[in-house]
C-alpha positions in Angstrom: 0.0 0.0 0.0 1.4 3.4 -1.0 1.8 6.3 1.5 -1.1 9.1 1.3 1.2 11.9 0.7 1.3 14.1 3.4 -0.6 17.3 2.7 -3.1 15.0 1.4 -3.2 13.3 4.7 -3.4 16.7 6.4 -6.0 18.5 4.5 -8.5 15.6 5.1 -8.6 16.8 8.5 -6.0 14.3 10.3 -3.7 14.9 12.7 -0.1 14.2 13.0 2.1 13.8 15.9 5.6 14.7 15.6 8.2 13.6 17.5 10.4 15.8 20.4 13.9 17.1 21.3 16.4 15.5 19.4 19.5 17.5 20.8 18.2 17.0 24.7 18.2 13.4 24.7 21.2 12.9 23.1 22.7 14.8 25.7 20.4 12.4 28.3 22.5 9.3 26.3 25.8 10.7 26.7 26.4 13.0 23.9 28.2 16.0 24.7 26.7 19.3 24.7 29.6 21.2 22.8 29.8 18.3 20.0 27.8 18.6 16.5 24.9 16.6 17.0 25.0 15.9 13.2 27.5 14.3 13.0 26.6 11.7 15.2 24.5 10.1 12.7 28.1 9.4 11.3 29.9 8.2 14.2 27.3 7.1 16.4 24.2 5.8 14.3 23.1 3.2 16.7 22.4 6.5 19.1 20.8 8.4 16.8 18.2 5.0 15.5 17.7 4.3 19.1 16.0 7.9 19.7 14.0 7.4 16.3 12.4 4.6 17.9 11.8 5.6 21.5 9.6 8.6 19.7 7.9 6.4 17.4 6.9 3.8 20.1 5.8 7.0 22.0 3.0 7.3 19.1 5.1 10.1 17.0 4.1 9.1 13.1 6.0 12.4 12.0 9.8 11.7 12.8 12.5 14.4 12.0 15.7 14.0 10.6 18.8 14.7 12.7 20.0 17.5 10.4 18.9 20.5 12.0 22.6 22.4 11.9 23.3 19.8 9.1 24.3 23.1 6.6 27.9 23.5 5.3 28.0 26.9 7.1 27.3 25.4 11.0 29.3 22.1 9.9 32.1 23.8 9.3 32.5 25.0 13.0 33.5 21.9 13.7 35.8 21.2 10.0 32.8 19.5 8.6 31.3 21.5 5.6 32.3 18.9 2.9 30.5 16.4 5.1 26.9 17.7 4.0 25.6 15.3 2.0 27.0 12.8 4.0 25.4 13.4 7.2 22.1 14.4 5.6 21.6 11.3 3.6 22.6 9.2 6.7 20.1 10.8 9.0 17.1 10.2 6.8 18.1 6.0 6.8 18.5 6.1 10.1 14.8 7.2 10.4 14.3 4.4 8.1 15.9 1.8 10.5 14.1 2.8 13.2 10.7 2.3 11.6 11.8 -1.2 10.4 13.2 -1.5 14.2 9.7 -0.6 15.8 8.1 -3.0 13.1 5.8 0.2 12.7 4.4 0.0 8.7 6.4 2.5 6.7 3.3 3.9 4.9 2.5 5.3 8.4 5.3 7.4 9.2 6.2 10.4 7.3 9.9 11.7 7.3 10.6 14.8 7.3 14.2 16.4 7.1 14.9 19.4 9.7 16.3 22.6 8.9 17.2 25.5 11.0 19.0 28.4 10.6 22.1 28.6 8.6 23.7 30.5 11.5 25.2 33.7 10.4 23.0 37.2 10.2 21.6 38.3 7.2 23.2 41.3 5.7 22.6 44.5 7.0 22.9 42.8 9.9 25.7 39.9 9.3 28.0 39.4 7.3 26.4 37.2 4.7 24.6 37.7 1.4 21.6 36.6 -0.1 23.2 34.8 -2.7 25.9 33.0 -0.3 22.5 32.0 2.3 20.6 30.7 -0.3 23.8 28.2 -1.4 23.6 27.2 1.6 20.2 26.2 2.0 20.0 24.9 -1.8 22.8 21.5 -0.5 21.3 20.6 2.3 17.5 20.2 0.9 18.8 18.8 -2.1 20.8 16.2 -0.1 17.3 15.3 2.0 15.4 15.4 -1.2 17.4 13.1 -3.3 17.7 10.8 -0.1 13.6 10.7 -0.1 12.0 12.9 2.9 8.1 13.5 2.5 8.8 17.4 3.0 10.8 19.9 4.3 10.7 21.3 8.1 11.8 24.8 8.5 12.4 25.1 12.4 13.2 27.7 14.8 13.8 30.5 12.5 13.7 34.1 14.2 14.4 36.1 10.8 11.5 36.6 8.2 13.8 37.0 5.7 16.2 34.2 6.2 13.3 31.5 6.0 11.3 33.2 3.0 14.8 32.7 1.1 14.8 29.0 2.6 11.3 28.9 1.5 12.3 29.7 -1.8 15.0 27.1 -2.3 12.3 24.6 -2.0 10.2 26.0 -4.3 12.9 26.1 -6.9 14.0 22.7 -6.0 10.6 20.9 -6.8 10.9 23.3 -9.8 14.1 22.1 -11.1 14.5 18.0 -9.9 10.7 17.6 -10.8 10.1 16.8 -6.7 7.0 17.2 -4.4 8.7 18.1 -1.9 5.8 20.1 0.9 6.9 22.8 3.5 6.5 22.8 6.6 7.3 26.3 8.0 7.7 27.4 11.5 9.3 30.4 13.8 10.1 31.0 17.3 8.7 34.0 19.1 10.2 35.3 22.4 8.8 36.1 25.5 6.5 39.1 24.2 5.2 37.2 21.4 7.4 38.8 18.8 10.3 37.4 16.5 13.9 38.6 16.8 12.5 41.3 14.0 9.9 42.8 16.2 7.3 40.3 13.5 3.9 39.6 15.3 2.5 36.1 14.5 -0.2 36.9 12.4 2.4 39.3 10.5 4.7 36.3 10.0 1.2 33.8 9.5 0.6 36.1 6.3 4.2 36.5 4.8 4.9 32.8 5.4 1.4 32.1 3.4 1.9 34.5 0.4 6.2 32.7 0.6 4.5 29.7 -0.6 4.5 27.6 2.9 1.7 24.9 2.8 2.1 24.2 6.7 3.1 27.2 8.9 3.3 27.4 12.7 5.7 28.0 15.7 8.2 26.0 17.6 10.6 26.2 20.4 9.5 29.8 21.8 8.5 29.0 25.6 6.0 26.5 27.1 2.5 25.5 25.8 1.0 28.2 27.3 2.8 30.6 25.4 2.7 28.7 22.3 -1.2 28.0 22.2 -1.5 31.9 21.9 0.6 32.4 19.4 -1.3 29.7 17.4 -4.7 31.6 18.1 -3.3 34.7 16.7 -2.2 32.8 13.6 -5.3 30.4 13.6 -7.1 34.2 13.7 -5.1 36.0 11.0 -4.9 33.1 8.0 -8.1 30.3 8.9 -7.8 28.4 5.9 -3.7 27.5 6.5 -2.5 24.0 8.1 -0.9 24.7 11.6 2.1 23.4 13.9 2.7 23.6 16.8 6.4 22.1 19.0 6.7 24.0 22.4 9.8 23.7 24.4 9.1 22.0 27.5 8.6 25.3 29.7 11.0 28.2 29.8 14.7 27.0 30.2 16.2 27.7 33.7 19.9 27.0 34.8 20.0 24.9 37.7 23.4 23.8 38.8 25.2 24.1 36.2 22.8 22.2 33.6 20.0 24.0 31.4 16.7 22.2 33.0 13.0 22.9 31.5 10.1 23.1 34.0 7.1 21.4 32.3 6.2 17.6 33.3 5.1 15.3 31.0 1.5 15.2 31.9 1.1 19.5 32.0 2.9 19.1 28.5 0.7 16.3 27.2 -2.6 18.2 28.0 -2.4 21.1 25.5 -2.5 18.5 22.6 -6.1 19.3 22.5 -5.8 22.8 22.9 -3.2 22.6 19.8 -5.8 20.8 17.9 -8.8 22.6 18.8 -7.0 26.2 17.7 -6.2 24.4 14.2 -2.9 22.3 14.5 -2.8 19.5 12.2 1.0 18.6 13.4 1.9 18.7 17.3 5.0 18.0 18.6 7.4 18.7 20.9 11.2 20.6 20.8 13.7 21.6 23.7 13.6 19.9 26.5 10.8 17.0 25.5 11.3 13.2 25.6 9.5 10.5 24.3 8.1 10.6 27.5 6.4 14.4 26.5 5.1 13.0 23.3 3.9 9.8 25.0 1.4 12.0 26.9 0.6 14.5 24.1 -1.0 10.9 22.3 -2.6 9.9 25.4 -4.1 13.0 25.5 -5.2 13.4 21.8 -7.1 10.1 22.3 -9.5 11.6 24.5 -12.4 14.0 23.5 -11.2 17.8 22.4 -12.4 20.3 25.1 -10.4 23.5 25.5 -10.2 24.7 28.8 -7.1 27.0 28.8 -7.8 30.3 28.2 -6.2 31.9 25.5 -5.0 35.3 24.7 -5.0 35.9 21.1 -3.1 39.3 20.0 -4.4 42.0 18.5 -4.3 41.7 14.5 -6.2 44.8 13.2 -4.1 47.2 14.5 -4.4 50.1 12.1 -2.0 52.8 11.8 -3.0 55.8 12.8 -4.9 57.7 10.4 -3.4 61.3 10.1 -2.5 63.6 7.8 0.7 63.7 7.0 3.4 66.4 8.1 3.8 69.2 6.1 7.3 69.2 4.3 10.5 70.5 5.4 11.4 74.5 4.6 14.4 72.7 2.7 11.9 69.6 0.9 9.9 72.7 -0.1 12.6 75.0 -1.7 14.0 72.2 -3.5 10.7 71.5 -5.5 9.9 74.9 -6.1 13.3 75.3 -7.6 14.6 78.0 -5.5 18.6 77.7 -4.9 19.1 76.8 -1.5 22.0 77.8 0.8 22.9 75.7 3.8 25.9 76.6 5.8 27.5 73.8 8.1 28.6 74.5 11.7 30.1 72.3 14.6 28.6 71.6 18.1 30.3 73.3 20.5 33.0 71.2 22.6 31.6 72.4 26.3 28.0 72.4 26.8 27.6 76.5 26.5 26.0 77.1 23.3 25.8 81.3 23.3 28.6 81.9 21.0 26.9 79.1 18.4 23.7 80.9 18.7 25.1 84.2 17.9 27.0 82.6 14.9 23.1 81.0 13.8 21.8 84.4 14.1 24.5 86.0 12.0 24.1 83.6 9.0 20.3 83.8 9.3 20.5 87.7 8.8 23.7 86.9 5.7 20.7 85.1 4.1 21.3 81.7 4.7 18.4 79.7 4.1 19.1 75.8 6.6 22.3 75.3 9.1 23.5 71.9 8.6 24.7 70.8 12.2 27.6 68.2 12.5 27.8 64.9 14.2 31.3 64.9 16.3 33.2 66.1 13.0 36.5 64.8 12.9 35.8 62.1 15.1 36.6 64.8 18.1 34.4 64.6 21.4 31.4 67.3 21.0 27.8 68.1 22.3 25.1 66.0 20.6 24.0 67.9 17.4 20.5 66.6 18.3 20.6 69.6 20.8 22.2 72.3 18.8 19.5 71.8 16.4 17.1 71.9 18.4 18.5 74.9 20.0 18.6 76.5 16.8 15.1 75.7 15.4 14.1 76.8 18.5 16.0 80.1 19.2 17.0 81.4 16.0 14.1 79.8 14.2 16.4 78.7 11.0 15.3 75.2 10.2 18.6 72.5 10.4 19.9 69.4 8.2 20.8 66.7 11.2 23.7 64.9 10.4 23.2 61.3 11.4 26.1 58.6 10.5 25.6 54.9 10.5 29.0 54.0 12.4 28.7 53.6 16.3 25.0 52.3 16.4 23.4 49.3 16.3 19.8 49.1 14.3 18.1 49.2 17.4 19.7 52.3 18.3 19.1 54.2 15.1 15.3 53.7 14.8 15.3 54.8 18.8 17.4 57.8 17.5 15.1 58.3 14.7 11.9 58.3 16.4 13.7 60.8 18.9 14.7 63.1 16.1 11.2 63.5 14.5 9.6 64.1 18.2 12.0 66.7 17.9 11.1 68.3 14.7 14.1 67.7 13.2 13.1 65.8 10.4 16.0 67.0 7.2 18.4 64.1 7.2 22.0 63.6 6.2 22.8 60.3 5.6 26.6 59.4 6.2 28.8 56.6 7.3 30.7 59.0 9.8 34.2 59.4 10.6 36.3 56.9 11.7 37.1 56.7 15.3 40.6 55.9 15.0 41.4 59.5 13.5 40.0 61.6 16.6 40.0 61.8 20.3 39.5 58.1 21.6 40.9 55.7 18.8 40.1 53.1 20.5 36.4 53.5 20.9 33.7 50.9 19.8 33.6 52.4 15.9 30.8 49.4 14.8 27.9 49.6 12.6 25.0 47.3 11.2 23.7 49.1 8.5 26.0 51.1 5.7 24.1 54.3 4.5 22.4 53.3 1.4 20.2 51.3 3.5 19.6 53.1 6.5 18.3 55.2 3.6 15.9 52.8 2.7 14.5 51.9 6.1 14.0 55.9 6.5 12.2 55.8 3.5 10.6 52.5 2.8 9.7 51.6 6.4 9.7 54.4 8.9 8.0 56.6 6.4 5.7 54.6 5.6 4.7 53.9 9.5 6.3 50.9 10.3 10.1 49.9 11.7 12.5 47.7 10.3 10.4 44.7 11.2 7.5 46.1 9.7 5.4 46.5 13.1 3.6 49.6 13.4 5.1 52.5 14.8 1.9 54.4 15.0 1.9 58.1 12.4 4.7 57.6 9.6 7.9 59.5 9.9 8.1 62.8 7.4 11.7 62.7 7.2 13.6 64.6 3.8 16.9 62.4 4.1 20.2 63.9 1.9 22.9 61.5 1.0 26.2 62.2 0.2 27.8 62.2 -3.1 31.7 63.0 -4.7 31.1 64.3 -8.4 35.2 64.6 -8.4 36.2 61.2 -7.4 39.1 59.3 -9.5 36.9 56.6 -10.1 33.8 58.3 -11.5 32.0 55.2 -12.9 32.2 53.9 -8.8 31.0 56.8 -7.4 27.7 56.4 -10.2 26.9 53.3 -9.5 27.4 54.3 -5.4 25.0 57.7 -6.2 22.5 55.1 -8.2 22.3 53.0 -5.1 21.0 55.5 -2.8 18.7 57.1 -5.6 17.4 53.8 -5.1 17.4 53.6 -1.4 14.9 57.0 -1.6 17.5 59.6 -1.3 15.7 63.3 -1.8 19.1 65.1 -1.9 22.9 65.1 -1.8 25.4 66.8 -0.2 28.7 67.4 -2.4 32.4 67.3 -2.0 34.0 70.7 -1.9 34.2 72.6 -5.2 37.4 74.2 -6.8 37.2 73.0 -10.3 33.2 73.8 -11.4 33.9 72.2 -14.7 34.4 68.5 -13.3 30.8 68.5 -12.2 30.2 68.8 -16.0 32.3 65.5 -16.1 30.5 63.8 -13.6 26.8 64.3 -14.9 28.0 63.5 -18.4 29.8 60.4 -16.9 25.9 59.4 -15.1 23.6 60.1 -18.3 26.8 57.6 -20.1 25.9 54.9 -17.5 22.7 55.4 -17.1 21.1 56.6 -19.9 19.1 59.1 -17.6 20.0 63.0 -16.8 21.3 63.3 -13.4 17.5 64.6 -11.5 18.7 64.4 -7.4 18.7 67.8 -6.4 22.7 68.6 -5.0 23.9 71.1 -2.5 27.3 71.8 -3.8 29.9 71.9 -1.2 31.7 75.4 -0.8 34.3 75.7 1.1 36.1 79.8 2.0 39.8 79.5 1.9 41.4 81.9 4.6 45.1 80.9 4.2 47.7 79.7 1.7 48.2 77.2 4.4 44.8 75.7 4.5 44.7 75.8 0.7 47.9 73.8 0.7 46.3 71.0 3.5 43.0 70.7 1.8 44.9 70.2 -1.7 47.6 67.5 -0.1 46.1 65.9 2.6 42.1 65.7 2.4 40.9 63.1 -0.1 38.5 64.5 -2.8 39.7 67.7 -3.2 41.9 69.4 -5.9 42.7 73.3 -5.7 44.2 74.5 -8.9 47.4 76.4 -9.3 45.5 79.3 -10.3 43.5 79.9 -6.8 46.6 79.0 -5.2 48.5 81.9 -6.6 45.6 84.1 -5.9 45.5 83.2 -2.1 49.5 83.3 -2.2 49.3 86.8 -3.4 46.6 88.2 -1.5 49.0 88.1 2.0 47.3 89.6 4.6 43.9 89.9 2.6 44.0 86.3 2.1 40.5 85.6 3.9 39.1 88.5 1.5 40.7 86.6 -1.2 38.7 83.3 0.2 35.1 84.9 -0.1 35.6 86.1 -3.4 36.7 82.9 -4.9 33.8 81.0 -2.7 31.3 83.7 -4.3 33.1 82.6 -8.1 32.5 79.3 -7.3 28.9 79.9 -6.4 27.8 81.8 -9.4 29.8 79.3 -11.7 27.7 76.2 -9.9 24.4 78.4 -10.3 22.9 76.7 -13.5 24.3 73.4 -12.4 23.2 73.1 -8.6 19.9 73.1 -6.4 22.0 74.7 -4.2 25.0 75.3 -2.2 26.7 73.5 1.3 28.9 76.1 2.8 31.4 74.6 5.1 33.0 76.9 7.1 36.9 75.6 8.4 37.4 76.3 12.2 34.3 77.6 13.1 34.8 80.8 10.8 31.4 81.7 10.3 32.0 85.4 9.7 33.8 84.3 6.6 30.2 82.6 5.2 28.4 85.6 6.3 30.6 87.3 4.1 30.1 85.1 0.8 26.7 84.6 1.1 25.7 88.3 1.8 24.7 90.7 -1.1 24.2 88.3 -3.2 20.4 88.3 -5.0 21.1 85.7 -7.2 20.5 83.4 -4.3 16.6 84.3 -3.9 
């Protein structure tokens, strides 16, 4: 007689119980904690079979494969990654042997072959790739495909994204080797019912759905309790999908030295009928359960459904809030109406006095400057939070101000706290950067991490936080209104590079750019020719052009030799060598040259002040109409 495949076998309203912990009672048998499980179905099969069997004798009829870390990624920890096939196709015959050991008929047990994470973070927040994850994923299914499992479990996963790429692999796989090869999909939530991501269940019931999944659920997590809930909310958010459920055996505690779960067998085996009441057509077990857990769970499924725990399904029809919008930015605004823009740069202050900044605020709001774009710790060099200066400015000069925000330094959790700080403040004009390093300023040897690069903390701005949810996609209540600048080098040496960088965070949402200093107008010419070559598009993104006032022949001579990215020509060298004394004088003049010559080019210009000599961008900014 031929095995009812198992969706088949589902669908007609069955249930399946699955087996438990694999990992925990190997460790009961001997095994050691720090070894790879996996590979014990190569050097100690007899193990391996002999746990097979305990949970099929316990009633289990769905039996997973040993091969939950079996990817070349985690098997490589231990100088195993050309072993994959290997231990994979070894752990589905030993499921095999132990059916034929239990004399239980084959056509009543389904295999399934377990897969958990591959173990490294996704990119922006590990090290690996897409493309690199998915390899991964694609050797290890294969191997339990060609070695004959009856579907594909997907187990404690805590990144969306991870297992809708897994998901994927599957689907390409049946594609490809002409396979029916089901998937069984499930995620663990933490202690307030949310994934590592911040996803609720019914937000990871949809997108697990709409992936393709034909059986979704939750395992590991906590204890039953916690587990029934989440199944609620998922039973509540898709009611036509096929649920699983496999809780831990209670909350993990450590007790003496040795991890120890809190749930006995018979507490465990009575939310079988709960599982199966909310929807569950698989129910299992995971950390911390024994054959002796699973034993109770069939007990307990052979006696009449009544629910009598009382469950506590989460809110799922949480909409954001529905308000208007904010109005946009002084600077969003002057940028679609065309109007040249002028926003000078100045540094918080290194003491927490901030009189003399003020007065400097005041000075270039009456010169005509039109936004003050307000450092973060320039230089790498220990300085009040710009957070404060700007809002000190908004506040008490009433000039609105470009926050400078760089990547380096903060985790992701940190940055969308930062964020949602920012707007509360009104300070909603970004300026996207990766920051200076630390290593060139005061404390080299401070903590100079980061877990997102620019281009898509851009995106998360603009695709997520704008939109009203965070990185997770969890609600955040009104969207951010946040005008968010990147930063861009139109006289780099490797102009094709700096294209396809500027075409990135175009991409990511960026509204406007910043620019490199400007001595040579002509070489942004080069530079937007260079993009419509590449791109077959005019250059749109609306561009502050840096301006920078010379004061000195020596400063001339230290931007031109020692600061990457800009070039001063002989020519303004010579003037501001022959100037003398009047060299500042000389310095506005050429500043004003170089603002008239960017005019026809430009949205606008980024004045950056050297040394906190504001006077000097009074100076080239004042008396000058063309500006309006």
């Amino acid at each position: 007689m031929s095995k009812q495949p198992i969706l088949e076998f589902l669908k007609n309203g069955n249930t399946l119980l699955a087996d438990g912990a694999m990992g925990t009672v190997l460790h009961q048998k001997g095994a050691n904690l720090n070894a790879c499980f996996e590979h014990l179905n190569i050097t100690a099969p007899e193990m391996v079979q002999s746990i097979h069997a305990e949970y099929l004798l316990a009633g289990a009829r769905l039996i997973e494969t040993n091969t939950f870390g079996a990817n070349r990624y985690k098997l490589s920890e231990y100088g195993l990654g050309e072993q994959v096939v290997e231990i994979n196709t070894a752990a589905v015959q030993h499921v095999r042997q132990a059916i034929i050991q239990t004399n239980i008929p084959a056509d009543a047990v389904y295999i399934v072959g377990s897969v958990g994470p591959i173990g490294l973070r996704l990119r922006p927040y590990g090290k690996i790739n897409p493309t690199d994850l998915r390899t991964g994923f694609v050797e290890q299914i294969r191997a339990l495909s060609q070695a004959g499992v009856d579907a594909i479990l997907f187990e404690t996963f805590s990144d969306h994204n991870e297992l809708l790429i897994a998901i994927d692999v599957v689907k390409s796989i049946r594609e490809t080797d002409g396979v029916d090869l089901p998937i069984i999909a499930q995620m663990t939530f933490a202690q307030d019912d949310r994934t590592l991501l911040g996803y609720s269940p019914a937000r990871a019931a949809h997108e697990l759905v709409k992936a393709g999944a034909d059986v979704i659920g939750v395992n590991c997590s906590a204890g039953p309790s916690q587990i029934a809930n989440i199944l609620a909310t998922m039973h509540q958010a898709m009611p036509n999908a096929l649920l699983s459920a496999m809780p831990n055996a209670g909350y993990p505690q450590a007790i003496g030295g040795r991890v120890m779960y809190p749930a006995t067998t018979d507490y465990f085996g009575e939310y079988a009928p709960t599982f199966k009441a909310i929807g569950a057509r698989i129910i299992g077990g995971c950390c911390g359960t024994t054959p002796a857990h699973i034993a109770a769970m069939n007990v307990a499924l052979q006696k009449p459904v009544k629910v009598e725990f009382p469950l506590q399904v989460t809110e799922i029809n949480q909409e954001i809030e529905s308000i208007t919008p904010d109005n946009p930015t002084t600077l969003a605004r002057r940028l679609m109406e065309n109007r040249f823009t002028i926003t000078v740069e100045i540094a918080p202050p290194k003491s927490y006095t901030v009189e003399k900044l003020v007065s400097s605020a005041r000075l270039l709001r009456e010169a005509g400057a039109d936004i003050l774009d307000v450092a973060d710790t320039p230089a790498a060099r220990m300085r009040m939070s710009p957070w404060a200066v700007s809002h000190i400015i908004q506040n008490q000069v009433g000039m609105e101000t470009v926050l400078h925000f760089p990547t380096r330094g903060r985790n992701v959790l940190r940055i969308q706290g930062d964020l949602l700080a920012a707007h509360a403040l009104d300070l909603r004009n970004l300026f996207i950067t990766m920051g200076d390093p630390t290593k060139i300023g005061d404390y080299p040897e401070a903590m100079d991490n980061f877990d997102i690069a620019p281009s898509k903390l851009i995106e998360l701005i603009k695709h997520k936080m704008n939109q009203g949810v965070d990185l997770a996609g969890t609600s955040i209540g009104k969207p951010t209104a946040f005008h968010v600048g990147c930063a861009v080098n139109m006289f780099a040496d490797d102009l094709d590079h700096e294209v396809k960088l500027t075409i990135k965070k175009i991409e990511a949402g960026a509204d406007f750019a910043l620019g490199q200093a400007v001595f040579e107008p002509h070489k942004i010419e080069l530079f937007l020719e260079r993009y419509l070559a590449i791109t077959g598009e005019h250059f749109k993104l609306p561009v502050l052009m840096g301006i920078m006032p010379l004061y000195s022949l020596r400063q001339a001579q230290f931007l031109h030799n020692e600061v990457p990215g800009i070039s001063i020509p002989d020519s303004l060298m010579k003037r501001m060598e022959d100037a003398g004394d009047d060299a500042p004088q000389e310095g506005v003049k050429i500043a004003q040259e170089l603002l008239r010559a960017i005019r026809p080019l430009m949205a606008g210009a980024y004045i950056i002040p050297a040394f906190g000599k504001y006077e000097l961008a009074a100076e080239v900014i004042a008396d000058m109409p063309i500006f309006a």
